[in-house]
C-alpha positions in Angstrom: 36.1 -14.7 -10.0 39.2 -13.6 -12.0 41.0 -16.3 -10.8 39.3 -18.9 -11.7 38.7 -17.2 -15.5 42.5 -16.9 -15.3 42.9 -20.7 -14.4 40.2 -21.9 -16.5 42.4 -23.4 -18.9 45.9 -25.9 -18.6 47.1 -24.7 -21.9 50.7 -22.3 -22.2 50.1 -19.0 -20.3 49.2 -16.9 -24.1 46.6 -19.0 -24.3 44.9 -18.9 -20.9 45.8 -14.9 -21.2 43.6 -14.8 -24.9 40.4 -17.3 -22.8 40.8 -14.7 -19.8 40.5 -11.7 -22.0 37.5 -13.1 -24.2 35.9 -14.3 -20.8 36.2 -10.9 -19.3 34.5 -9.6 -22.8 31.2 -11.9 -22.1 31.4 -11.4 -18.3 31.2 -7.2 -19.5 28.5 -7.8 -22.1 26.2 -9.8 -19.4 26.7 -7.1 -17.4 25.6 -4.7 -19.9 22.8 -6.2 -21.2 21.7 -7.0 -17.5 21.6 -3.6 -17.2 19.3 -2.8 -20.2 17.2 -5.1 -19.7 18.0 -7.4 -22.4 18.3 -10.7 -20.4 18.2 -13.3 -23.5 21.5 -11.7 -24.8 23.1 -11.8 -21.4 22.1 -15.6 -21.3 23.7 -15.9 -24.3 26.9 -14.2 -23.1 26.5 -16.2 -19.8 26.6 -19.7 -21.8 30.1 -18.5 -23.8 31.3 -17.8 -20.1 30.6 -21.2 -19.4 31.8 -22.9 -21.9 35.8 -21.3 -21.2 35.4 -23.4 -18.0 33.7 -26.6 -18.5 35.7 -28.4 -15.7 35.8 -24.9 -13.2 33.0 -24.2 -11.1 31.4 -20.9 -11.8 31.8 -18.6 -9.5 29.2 -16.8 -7.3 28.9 -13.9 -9.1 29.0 -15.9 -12.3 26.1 -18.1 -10.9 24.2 -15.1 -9.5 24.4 -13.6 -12.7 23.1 -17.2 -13.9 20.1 -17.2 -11.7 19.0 -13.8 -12.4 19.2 -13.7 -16.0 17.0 -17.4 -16.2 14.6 -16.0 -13.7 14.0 -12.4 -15.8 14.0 -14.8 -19.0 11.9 -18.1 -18.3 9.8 -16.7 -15.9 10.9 -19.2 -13.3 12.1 -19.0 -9.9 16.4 -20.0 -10.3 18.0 -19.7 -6.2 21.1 -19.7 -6.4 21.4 -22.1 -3.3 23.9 -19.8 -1.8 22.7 -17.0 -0.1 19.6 -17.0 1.6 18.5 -12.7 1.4 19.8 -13.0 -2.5 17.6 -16.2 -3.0 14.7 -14.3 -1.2 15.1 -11.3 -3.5 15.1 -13.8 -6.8 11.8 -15.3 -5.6 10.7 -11.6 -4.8 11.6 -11.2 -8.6 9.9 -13.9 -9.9 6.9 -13.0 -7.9 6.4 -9.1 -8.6 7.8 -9.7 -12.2 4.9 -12.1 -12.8 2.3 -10.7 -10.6 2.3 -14.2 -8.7 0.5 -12.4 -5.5 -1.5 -15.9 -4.4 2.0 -17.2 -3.8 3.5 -14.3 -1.4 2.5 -16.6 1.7 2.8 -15.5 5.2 6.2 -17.3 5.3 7.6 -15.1 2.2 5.6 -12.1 3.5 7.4 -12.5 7.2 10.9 -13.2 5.6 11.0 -10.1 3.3 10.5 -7.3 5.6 12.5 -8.7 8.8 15.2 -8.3 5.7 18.0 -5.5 7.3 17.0 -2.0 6.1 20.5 -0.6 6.2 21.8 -3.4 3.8 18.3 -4.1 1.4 17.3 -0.1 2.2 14.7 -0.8 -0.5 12.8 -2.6 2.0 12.8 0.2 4.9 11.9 2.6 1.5 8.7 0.8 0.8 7.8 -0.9 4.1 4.9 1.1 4.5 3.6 -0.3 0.8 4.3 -3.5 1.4 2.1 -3.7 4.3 -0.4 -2.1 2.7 -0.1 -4.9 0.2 0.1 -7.9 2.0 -3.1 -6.9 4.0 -4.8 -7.2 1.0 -3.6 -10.4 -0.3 -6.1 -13.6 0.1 -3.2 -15.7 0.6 -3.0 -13.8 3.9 -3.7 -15.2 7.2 -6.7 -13.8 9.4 -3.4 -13.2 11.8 -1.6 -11.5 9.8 -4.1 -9.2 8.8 -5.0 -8.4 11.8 -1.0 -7.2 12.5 -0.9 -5.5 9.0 -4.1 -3.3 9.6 -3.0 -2.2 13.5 0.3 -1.2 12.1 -1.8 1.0 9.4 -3.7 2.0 12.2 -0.8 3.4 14.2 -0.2 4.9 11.2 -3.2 7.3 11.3 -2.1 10.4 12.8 -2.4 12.0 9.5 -4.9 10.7 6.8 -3.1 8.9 3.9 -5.3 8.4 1.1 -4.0 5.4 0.1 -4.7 3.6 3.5 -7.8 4.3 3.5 -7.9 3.0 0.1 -6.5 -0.6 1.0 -8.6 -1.0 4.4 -11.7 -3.4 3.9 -14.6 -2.6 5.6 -14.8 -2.6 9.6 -10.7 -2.0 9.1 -11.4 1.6 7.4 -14.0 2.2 9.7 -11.0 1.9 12.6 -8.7 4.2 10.6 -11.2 6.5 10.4 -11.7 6.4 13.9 -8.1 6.5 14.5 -7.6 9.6 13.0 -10.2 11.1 14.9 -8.6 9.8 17.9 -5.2 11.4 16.8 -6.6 14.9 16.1 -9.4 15.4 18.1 -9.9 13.3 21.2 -13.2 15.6 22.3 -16.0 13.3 20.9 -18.8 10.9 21.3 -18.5 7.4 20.0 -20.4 4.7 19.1 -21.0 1.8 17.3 -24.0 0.7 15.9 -23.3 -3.5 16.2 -27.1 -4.6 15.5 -27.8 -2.5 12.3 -24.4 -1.7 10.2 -21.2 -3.0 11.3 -19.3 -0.8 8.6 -21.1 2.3 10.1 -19.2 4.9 13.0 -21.8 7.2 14.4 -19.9 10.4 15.6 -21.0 13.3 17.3 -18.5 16.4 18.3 -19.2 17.7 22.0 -19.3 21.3 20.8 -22.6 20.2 18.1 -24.0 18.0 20.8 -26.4 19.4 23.8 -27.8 15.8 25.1 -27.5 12.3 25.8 -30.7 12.1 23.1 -28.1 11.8 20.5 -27.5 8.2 20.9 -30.7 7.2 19.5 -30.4 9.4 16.1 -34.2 10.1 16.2 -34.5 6.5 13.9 -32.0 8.4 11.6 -30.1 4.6 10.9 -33.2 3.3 9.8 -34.2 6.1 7.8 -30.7 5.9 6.0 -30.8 2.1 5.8 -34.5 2.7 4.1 -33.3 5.7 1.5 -30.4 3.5 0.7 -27.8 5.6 2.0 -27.1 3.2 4.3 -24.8 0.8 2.4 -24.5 -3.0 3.3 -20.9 -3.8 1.2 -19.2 -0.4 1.5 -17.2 1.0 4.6 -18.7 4.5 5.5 -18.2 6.6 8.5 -21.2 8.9 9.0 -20.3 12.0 11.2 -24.1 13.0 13.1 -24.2 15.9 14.8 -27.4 18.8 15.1 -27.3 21.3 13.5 -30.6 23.2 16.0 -32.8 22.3 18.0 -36.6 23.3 20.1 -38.8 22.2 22.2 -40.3 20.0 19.1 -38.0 19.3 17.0 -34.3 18.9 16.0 -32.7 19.0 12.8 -29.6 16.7 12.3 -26.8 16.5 10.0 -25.5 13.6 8.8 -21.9 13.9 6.8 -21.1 10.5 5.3 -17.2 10.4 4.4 -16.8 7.1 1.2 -13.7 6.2 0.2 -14.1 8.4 -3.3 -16.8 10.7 -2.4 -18.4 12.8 0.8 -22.2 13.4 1.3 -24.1 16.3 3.3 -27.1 15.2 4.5 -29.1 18.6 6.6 -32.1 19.2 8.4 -33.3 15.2 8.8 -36.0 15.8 11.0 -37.4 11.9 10.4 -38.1 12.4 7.3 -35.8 11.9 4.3 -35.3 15.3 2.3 -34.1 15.0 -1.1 -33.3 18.9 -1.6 -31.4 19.1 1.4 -28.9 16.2 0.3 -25.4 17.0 -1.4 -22.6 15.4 -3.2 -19.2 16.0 -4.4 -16.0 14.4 -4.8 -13.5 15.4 -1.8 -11.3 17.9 -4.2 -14.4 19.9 -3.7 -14.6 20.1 -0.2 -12.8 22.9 1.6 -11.8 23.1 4.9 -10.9 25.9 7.3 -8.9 25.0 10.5 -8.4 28.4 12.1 -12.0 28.7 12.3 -13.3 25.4 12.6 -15.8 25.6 9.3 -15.8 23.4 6.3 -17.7 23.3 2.7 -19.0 20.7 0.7 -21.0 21.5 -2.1 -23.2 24.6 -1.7 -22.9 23.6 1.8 -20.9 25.0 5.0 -21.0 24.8 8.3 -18.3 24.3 11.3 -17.1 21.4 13.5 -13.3 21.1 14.8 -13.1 17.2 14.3 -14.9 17.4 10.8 -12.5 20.2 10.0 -9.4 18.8 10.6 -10.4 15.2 8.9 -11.3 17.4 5.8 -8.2 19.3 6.4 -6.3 16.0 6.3 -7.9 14.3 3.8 -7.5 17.3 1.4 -3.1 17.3 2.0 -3.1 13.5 1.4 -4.8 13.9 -1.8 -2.9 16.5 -2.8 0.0 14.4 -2.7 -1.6 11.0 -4.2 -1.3 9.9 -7.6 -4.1 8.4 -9.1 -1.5 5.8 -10.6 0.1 5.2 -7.7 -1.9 1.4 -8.1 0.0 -2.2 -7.4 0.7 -2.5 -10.9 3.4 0.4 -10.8 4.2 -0.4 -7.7 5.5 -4.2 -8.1 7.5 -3.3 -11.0 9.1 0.0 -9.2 9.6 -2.8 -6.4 11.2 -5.5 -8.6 13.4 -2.4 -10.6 14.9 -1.9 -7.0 16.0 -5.4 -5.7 16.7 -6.2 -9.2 19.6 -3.0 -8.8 20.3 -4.8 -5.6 21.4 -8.0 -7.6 23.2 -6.3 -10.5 25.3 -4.3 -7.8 26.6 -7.8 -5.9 27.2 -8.8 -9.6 29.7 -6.3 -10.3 31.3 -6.2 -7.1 
């Protein structure tokens, strides 16, 4: 880059020494004002760069700069036709910068995170995030998807708020379930196909006495009728009973909502409305050492409904209710933007 500053001119050797110094002045100021964010300065400083070597080719950090600052200004995509990963981050740019999610294609989507961690270590930062993005995208193939929400599955040895957050329907109901399956593998499954597809019925061996369980006494249908049963909205409902006789048994239902938990106690066939609770989850309390939980004015025990509460409870004590995508692509586009200011100063 110096060099070709230095040679930029064919006048006596004062004279190229006075362009090199003035073109080192605009080349600093760029930087500078790349830096805080004032990109219509630095394209002013880039065209004075420019114009001290109309005949020269720019250089590639001159034409980086170039494409970066046009990008962040016009709000238009500006490759620099030279290297591929810096031309993927401008488009990332462009993209987050402008909230241009419909265009993040499978193609982009793929390209972006097969980017090296150890070079771009954003992306191994906020690979996690991204997925959880790009499974939510409509621009998203069915295929895709399908990869994005097995690798959050994998990911649900511990409950992360925020998954379950991002997971659409049947998807959440597999987290959920995968969970389960990481903490407590000593359970009854089943899914009810014919009546509620977003709907896991689960009963814990040590609340269970008999096969009877799989038919819920018409508890589905009694939900379905009371509305508690909900067509658009993935639920997981946890059954289990609570006691039992010769002529009747009285079941629990705990119905876990992606902001909210319900107790349902002593549904006997019939719906009743002073034995139903609800509270947001920072209400719930869960005791692992002794297998009880609390929700509302209501307790009672369960090892795999303890540990989900217990899990549920640390994840939300670390989420940030403004953790959304909003913060998230412009924390994303800070980072590869520090990326390109970095080869810029090289």
């Amino acid at each position: 880059m110096l060099y070709l500053a230095m040679t930029a001119s064919d006048d006596n050797e004062r004279e190229r020494d006075y362009k090199y110094t003035e073109w080192l002045k605009e080349y600093e100021n760029t930087l500078s004002n790349m830096l805080k964010g004032r990109y219509n300065e630095a394209n002013v400083h880039l065209q004075r760069m420019a114009s001290m070597h109309p005949t020269t080719p720019a250089s590639w950090e001159e034409t980086l700069m170039s494409s970066y600052v046009n990008t962040k200004c016009y709000n238009k995509y500006y490759p620099t036709n030279g290297n591929n990963d810096v031309d993927l981050l401008l488009k990332a740019i462009y993209l987050f910068d402008n909230k241009k999610y419909n265009e993040m294609d499978d193609n982009f989507q793929t390209n972006l995170l097969a980017m090296d961690d150890e070079i771009w270590t954003f992306i191994g930062q906020n690979r996690a995030r991204l997925v959880q993005l790009f499974y939510q995208l409509d621009c998203t193939s069915q295929e895709r998807r399908k990869d994005y929400k097995q690798q959050l599955i994998d990911r649900a040895e511990n409950y992360d708020h925020s998954i379950a957050l991002t997971l659409k329907g049947q998807d959440y109901c597999d987290y959920i379930h995968g969970i389960l399956l990481h903490n407590d593998n000593e359970y009854s499954f089943y899914l009810i196909n014919d009546i509620q597809p977003n709907v896991r019925i689960i009963g814990h061996k040590e609340n269970l006495t008999d096969d009877e369980f799989n038919g819920f006494d018409n508890i589905c249908a009694l939900m379905k009728k009371e509305k508690v049963l909900k067509d658009n909205e993935p639920q997981l409902v946890l059954a289990y009973i609570e006691k039992s006789s010769l002529f009747t048994k009285n079941h629990n239902l705990l119905i876990f909502e992606k902001e909210h938990c319900t107790i349902c106690s002593n549904i006997t066939g019939k719906w009743q409305k002073k034995y139903t609770y609800t509270t947001t989850y920072d209400k719930i309390t869960s005791n692992p050492i002794n297998n009880s939980f609390t929700i509302g004015p209501y307790s009672y025990k369960g090892k795999a409904i303890s540990q989900l509460i217990l899990e549920i409870k640390n994840s939300l004590d670390g989420y940030k209710k403004d953790n959304n995508l909003k913060d998230f692509s412009k924390k994303l586009s800070n980072e590869m933007s520090n990326n390109i200011y970095q080869y810029c100063i090289r």
